[in-house]
C-alpha positions, 0 to 999 in steps of 0.5 A: 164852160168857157175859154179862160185862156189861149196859147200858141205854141210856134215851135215845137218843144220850145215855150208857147205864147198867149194870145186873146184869138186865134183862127182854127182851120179844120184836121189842123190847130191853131194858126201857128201852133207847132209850126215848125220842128227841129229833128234831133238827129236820131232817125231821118224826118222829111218836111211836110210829113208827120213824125213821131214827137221822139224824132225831134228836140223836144221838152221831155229830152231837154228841159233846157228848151223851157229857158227860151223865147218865142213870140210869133205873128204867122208865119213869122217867128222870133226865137232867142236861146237862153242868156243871148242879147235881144240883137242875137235872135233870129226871126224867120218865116216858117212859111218858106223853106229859106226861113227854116234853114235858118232856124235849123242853123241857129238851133243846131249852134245851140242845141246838141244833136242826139244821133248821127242823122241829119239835122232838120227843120220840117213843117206840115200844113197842119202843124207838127202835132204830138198826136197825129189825128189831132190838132188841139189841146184842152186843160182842166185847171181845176184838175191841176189844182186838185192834184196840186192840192195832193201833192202839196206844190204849185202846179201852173196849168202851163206845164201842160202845154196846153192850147185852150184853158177851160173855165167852169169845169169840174176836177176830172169831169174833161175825162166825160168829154171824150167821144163829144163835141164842143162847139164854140162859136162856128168852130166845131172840136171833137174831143178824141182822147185824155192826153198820157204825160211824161217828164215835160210836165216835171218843168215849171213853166214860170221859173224854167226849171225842174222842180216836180217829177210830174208823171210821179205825182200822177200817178202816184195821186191819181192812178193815171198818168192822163192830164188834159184831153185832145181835139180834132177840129171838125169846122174852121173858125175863130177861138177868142179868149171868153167865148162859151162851150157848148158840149153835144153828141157824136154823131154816128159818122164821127165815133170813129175819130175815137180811139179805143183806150184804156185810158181814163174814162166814166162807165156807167153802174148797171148794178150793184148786189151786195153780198153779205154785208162785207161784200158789194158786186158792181156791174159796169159799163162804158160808152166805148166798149174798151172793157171788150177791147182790151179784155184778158182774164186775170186783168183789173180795173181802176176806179178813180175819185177827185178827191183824189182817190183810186184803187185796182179791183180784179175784173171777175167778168165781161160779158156785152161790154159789161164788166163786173168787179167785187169790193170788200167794204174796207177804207174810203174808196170801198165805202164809196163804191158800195154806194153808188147805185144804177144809173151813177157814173164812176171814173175808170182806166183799164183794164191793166195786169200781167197776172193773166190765164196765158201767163199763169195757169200752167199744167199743175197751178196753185190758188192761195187767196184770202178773203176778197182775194178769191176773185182772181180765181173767178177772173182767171178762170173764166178764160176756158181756153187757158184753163183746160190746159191745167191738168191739176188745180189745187185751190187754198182759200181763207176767210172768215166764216162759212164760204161766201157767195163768190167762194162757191162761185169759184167752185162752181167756174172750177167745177167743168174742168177736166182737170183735178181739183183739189180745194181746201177751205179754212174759217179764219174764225176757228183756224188759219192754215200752218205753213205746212199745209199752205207748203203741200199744196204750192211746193210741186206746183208749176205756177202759184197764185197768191192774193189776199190782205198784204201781210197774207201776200207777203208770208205766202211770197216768203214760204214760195222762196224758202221752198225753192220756188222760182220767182218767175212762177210765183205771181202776185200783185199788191193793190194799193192806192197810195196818197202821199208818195209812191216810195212808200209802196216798196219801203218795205223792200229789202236792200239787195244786189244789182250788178250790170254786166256791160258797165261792170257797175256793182252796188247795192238797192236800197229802198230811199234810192227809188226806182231802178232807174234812179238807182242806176243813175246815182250809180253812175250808170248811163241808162236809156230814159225818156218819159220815167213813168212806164209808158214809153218803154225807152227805159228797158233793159235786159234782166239777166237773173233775178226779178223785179216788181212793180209798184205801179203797173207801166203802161208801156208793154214789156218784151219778155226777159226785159224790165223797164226801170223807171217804174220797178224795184229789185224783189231780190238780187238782180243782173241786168244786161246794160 
């Protein structure tokens, strides 16, 4: 592995440059690299102090910022606004107060501010980094090229704004660097996170203009919204372009400098029992312990291929840092899985999933599952605390055959509640259940659980709302991986209402319109936005009536009564607050 290329990005959010060498200092970046900021006006920024990358102008809320230009040799800088002569560009010092009045100047006299505070053009010794514990950036051209090759466009590894671009790596494999160290020369970089994306990326860096919705083709290809990885540089030195990575160990002072995520990151099998011969059980682990971290019973993981490929599995167990998820042998993914063996490396992200023990078992709960759909039950009742507050269980489960394995192990983990349980078993071989049958058991109950093959999901849905069923108590995820587009995950959503209560705006969704915050921009709707790929939570607004349903699962945490729009579609009639 080595550097193939070099960038220098001087001013934050505007174009960067390459270079063939560059220094690094150490708990900074590049000499040079986010030298300087322009605020945009929305909160006050004080020079020499960090701020978050939303308090500045920056490509992700003006894509308008990729049709400058920059060229540097620190501190002095050179910038021209688009379509002015070369004798209308300003060069400053960034290194002097004096230099960055200029800047914010002739910024302001081009670029529109997006608040009412104050103007500034602030700089910090270690430059103004988007994260604030690193100082580097690393990209994976053959990861671009892998999603390039899904999503049938030319991506420029540039759009991702990287510093360093790496050579003789794998698709994906970056994702194995976290929690490593590269040496390269006497410059020693710990590699800290994978870096989650937003609309920046959407900017074609070569023509400047927006022909991609970038977080879209994440993850809709890969399942994620990560591209690329963070460092923090551990000794100063030089980087030239050419020179060889050498890849070692944390040592134990340095895990710190390690976040616990849940983004991408390779666990490793510690076992895989095949049940029956439909039914494989694997038993993961990863180097960080995130899976304990971040745990809540009813949760899923995602596991991921570079093909690329990817698909969400219920987390049945954790237990010592381990988790345990249950695949029935159906599609690629599933067959891939049931052949890994201990000792094999699997890239996961996760867990994600609001189907969880606080949120859906109430005081009188129904599961209505099919076939491999039994396993919420064992992830959602394994959180005993939760569980013993349901006073009645009614548990409805359909497949064919005699019960499997992990049907008597949901016996078995509802067999110690003092609850009363109630279980039906139906062998799809001899029969199914009517609607009247599935009817008793979820007509009175305060929370109903379904999950199962898509159509079994959908008719389940179907007799829960004809029955009367508020939505808010009808929970039920649709695992997918899509290849090709993530519209096609609500195609078959029906046209409905939405109306806004503060803009009067009345129109009906339909599925071509796309997402709700597409929707409501075609309608004329001025909606809050920032990253359109459900991880910043800018894009919430209050639902007044109605649910919604989201067909890829954000990120960003959700505030009850809220929606955040750039990632979900109307299940029925809505209202919204803006």
């Amino acid at each position: 592995m080595r550097i193939d290329q070099l960038f220098r990005f001087p001013v934050k959010g505007l174009p960067g440059e390459s270079i063939e060498s560059v220094p690094v200092h150490e708990d900074g970046g590049l000499l040079g690299d986010r030298s300087v900021a322009f605020s945009n006006g929305t909160v006050d920024v004080s020079d020499g102090e960090w701020s978050s990358c939303l308090s500045f102008t920056i490509l992700k809320n003006d894509k308008s910022l990729q049709k400058w230009s920059v060229k540097s040799e620190p501190p002095m800088i050179t910038v021209s606004a688009p379509g002015t002569p070369s004798n209308n560009s300003l060069t400053f010092d960034s290194s002097h107060p004096d230099g960055r009045i200029e800047l914010r100047e002739y910024l302001s006299a081009h670029l529109p501010t997006q608040g009412s505070h104050p103007r500034q053009v602030v700089s910090t010794p270690r430059g103004m980094f988007d994260s604030k514990l690193s100082g580097i950036s690393l990209i994976n051209p053959n990861t671009v090229k892998q999603l390039s090759n899904a999503g049938k466009i030319d991506l420029d590894p540039r759009r991702y704004r990287g510093n360093i671009l790496l050579e003789g790596l794998p698709a994906f494999a970056e994702f194995g660097l976290i929690g490593k160290i590269l040496r390269i020369g006497d410059v020693k970089i710990a590699i800290t996170k994978s870096i989650e994306r937003c609309s920046a990326t959407s900017v074609n860096p070569e023509t400047t203009e927006v022909d991609a919705n970038g977080p879209r083709l994440l993850a809709t290809h890969f399942g994620h919204l990560h591209c690329g990885i963070y460092g923090t540089v551990l000794t100063s030195g030089t980087l030239d372009v050419g020179s060889s990575i050498e890849v070692e160990n944390m040592s134990a002072d340095e895990k710190h400098l390690v976040p616990s995520k849940r983004s991408p990151r390779f666990a490793t099998v510690l076992d895989a029992v095949h049940h029956r011969s439909e039914i494989v059980e694997l038993t993961l682990s990863d180097p960080f312990n995130w899976f304990s971290d971040h745990d809540e019973a009813g949760k899923y993981l995602r596991v991921h291929f570079a093909d690329p490929l990817w698909r969400n599995y219920t987390i049945t167990s954790v237990a010592n840092g381990a988790v345990k998820i249950a695949v029935r042998l159906q599609g690629a993914v599933s067959q891939r899985l049931a052949k890994l063996r201990a000792g094999d490396e699997l890239l996961v992200s996760g867990p994600y999933g609001t189907t969880t023990a606080a949120n859906v078992l109430l005081r009188k709960t129904a599961f209505v599952t099919a076939g491999i759909g039994i396993t919420p039950v064992l992830g959602l009742l394994r959180d005993t605390e939760n569980a013993s507050l349901v006073d009645e269980l009614h548990m409805l489960h359909v497949e064919r055959g005699l019960p499997s394995e992990l049907s008597d192990r949901a016996v078995q983990v509802s067999e110690p509640l003092s609850a009363k349980v109630v279980r039906h078993h139906f062998d799809s071989s001899i029969r199914r259940p009517t609607r009247e049958e599935i009817a008793s058991v979820v007509e009175a109950c305060d929370s109903v659980v379904i999950c199962g093959p898509e159509g079994f999901t959908r008719s389940v849905n179907d007799l829960c709302d004809a029955l009367g069923i508020p939505p808010e108590n009808i929970h039920s995820e649709m695992f997918a991986s899509p290849q090709t587009d993530l519209s096609k995950l609500f195609k078959e959503f029906p046209a409905t209402g939405v109306s806004c209560r503060e803009s009067g705006t009345e129109f009906t969704w339909k599925p071509e319109d796309g997402v709700l915050l597409e929707a409501l921009e075609s309608a004329g709707v001025d909606a809050p936005s920032l990253c359109r790929a459900g991880t910043c939570g800018q894009c919430s607004v209050r639902l007044l009536k109605g649910s919604v349903s989201y067909p890829m699962e954000p990120s960003a945490s959700v505030s009850a009564g809220q929606i955040l729009t750039c990632v979900s579609v109307p299940a029925e009639p809505i209202e919204l607050e803006i």
